[in-house]
C-alpha positions as CSV (number, residue, x, y, z in Angstrom):
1,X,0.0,0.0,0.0
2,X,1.3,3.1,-0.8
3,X,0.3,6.6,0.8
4,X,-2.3,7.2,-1.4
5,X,-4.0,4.5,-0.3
6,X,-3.4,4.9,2.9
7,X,-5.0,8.5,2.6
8,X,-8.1,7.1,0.8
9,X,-8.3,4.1,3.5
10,X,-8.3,7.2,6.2
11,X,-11.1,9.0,4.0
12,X,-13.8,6.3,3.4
13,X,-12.8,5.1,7.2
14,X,-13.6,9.0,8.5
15,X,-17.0,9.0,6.6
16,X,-18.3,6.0,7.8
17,X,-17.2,7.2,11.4
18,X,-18.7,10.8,10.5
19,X,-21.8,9.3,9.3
20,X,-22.2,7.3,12.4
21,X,-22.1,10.1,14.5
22,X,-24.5,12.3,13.0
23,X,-27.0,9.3,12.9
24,X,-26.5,8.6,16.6
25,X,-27.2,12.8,17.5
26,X,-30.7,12.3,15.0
27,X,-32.2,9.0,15.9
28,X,-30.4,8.2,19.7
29,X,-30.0,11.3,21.2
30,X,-32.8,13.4,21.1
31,X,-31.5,16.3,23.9
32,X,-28.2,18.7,23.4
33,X,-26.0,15.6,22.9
34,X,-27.6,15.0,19.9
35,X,-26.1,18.4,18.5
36,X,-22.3,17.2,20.3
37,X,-22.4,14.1,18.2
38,X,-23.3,15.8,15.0
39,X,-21.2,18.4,14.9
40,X,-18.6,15.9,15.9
41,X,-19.5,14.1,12.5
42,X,-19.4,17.1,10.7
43,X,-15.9,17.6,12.0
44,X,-14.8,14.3,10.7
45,X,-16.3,15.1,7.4
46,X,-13.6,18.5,7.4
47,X,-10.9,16.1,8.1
48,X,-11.7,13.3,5.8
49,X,-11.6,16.1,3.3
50,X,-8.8,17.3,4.1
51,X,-7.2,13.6,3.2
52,X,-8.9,13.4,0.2
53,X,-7.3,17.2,-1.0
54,X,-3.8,15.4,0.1
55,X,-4.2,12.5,-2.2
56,X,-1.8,13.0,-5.0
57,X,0.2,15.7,-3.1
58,X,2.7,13.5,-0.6
């Protein structure tokens, strides 16, 4: 594996996370850490971007 793969590995692995999170703060928690959890997924989303822009660049 080189480190483009290794990047993409990191991206797919931080959406699956990200989207995890956001669907535990809309269908588990229903109070305000509901809204922790999604922005937390939304914050993985910003990084896995991040690795997908450094594919190609390392």
């Amino acid at each position: 594996m080189n480190k483009n793969t290794v990047l993409a590995w990191a991206t797919g692995i931080m959406i699956l996370v990200g989207l995890a999170l956001i669907g535990l703060g809309a269908f588990r928690y229903n109070e305000v850490a509901g809204w922790g959890f999604a922005s937390v997924g939304i914050g993985f989303f910003a990084i896995a971007w991040v690795f997908n822009a450094l594919k190609g660049r390392m």
